[in-house]
N, C-alpha and C positions, 0 to 999 in steps of 0.2 A: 124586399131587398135581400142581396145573398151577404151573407155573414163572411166576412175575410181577417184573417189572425199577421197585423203588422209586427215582423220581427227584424228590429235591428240589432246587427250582433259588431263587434268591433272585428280588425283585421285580425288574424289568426281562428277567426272563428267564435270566441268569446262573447257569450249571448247578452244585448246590451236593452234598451227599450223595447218593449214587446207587449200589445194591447189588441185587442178585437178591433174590427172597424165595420160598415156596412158600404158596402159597394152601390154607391151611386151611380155610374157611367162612365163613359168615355169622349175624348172630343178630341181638336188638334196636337193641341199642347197634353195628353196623357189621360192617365186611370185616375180616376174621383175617390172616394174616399169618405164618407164620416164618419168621425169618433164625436160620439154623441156625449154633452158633458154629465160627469158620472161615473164615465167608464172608468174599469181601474184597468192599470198598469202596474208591471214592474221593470224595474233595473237590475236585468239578469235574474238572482235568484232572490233579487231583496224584497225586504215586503210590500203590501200592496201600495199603493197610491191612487186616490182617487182626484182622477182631471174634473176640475169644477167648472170649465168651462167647453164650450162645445167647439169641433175644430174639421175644416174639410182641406184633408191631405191631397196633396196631386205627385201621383209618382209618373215621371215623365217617361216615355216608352226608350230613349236612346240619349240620355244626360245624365252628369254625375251627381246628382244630386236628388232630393223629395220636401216638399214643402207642405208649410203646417200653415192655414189661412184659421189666425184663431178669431171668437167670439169676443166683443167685449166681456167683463173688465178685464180679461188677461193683457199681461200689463206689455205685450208683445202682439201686434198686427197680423206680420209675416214672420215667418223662424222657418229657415231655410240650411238643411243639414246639405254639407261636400257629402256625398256618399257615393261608390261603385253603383253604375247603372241598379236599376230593380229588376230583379227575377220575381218571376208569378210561375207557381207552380202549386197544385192541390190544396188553391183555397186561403195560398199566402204569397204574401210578398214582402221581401226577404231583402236587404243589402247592409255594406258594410259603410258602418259608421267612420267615417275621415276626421272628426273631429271638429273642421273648422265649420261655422255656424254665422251665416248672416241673417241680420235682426234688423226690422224693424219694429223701430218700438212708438207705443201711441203717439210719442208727442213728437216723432218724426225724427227723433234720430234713427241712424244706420250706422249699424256694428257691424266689427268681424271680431268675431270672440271666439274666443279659446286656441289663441292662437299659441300659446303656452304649453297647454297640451298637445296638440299637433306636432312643436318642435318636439318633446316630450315622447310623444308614442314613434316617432321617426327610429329616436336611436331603440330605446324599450323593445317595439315591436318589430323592429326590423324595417319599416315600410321601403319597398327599392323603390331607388329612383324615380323610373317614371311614374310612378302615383304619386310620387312627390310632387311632380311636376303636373301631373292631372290634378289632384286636388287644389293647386295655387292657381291655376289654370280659370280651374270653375268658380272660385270662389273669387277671382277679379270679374269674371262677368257675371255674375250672380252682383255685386254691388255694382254695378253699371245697370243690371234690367231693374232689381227691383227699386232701385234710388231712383230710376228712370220711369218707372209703372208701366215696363219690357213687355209684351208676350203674356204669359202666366199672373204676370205680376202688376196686370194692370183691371184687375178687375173682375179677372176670366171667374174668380169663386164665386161668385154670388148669385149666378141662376143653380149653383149646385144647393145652396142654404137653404131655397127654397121649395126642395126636394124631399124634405123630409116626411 
């Protein structure tokens, strides 16, 4: 499996979650993904963090968004970051973290969280308008598919699990 370096950074550039992953494949719905649990990470330049659970990311080829299908016990299912489309380019795949974040979580709620910050980094970072408007955008049908178990979010992870 080829080795690929997932870096999220927030708008303006500001290097935000950033971890190794192993490239699984590809299919309708996008680029596969595993971050095997273990892996560390960090937030930006903070120290390390080790994920204890293992997780297969799907970055969609042409949507605002990239999703986390995690392992149990993480106490979150699906975790579905707003983000600017994903660029791949030498080995990474790169976009910008929007803030808003829908969860599902084990026991079947569904969230939209951070929505706080979001209002928050609008005025902070400047965000114009129309990513304002793209990110609200993705993040209502993002709770429509995955509350629905849509496309991506109905299952599509689990022949990648068994990839490892």
């Amino acid at each position: 499996m080829t080795d690929v370096r997932v870096v999220f950074r927030k708008f303006g550039g500001a290097l935000h979650w950033n971890h190794p992953g192993r490239l699984l494949g590809e299919d309708e719905h996008g680029v596969w993904v595993e971050v095997p649990g273990g892996t560390i990470a960090r937030k930006g330049d903070g120290p390390p963090v080790t994920w204890e659970t293992t997780a297969i990311m799907l970055f969609p080829r042409n949507a605002w968004w990239t999703a986390s299908f995690n392992a149990p016990p993480h106490k979150s299912e699906i975790y579905v970051d707003v983000t600017t489309i994903p660029e791949w380019r030498d080995g990474e795949v790169t976009m910008l973290d929007l803030d808003l974040d829908v969860v599902l979580l084990r026991d079947g709620r569904l969230v939209l969280d951070d929505e706080d910050e979001f209002a928050e980094h609008q005025v902070l970072l400047n965000y114009p308008p129309e990513l304002i408007s793209q990110a609200e955008e993705t993040a209502r049908w993002l709770l429509d598919a995955v509350g629905e178990s849509k496309g991506p979010f109905g299952g599509a992870h689990m022949q990648w699990l068994t990839m490892k």
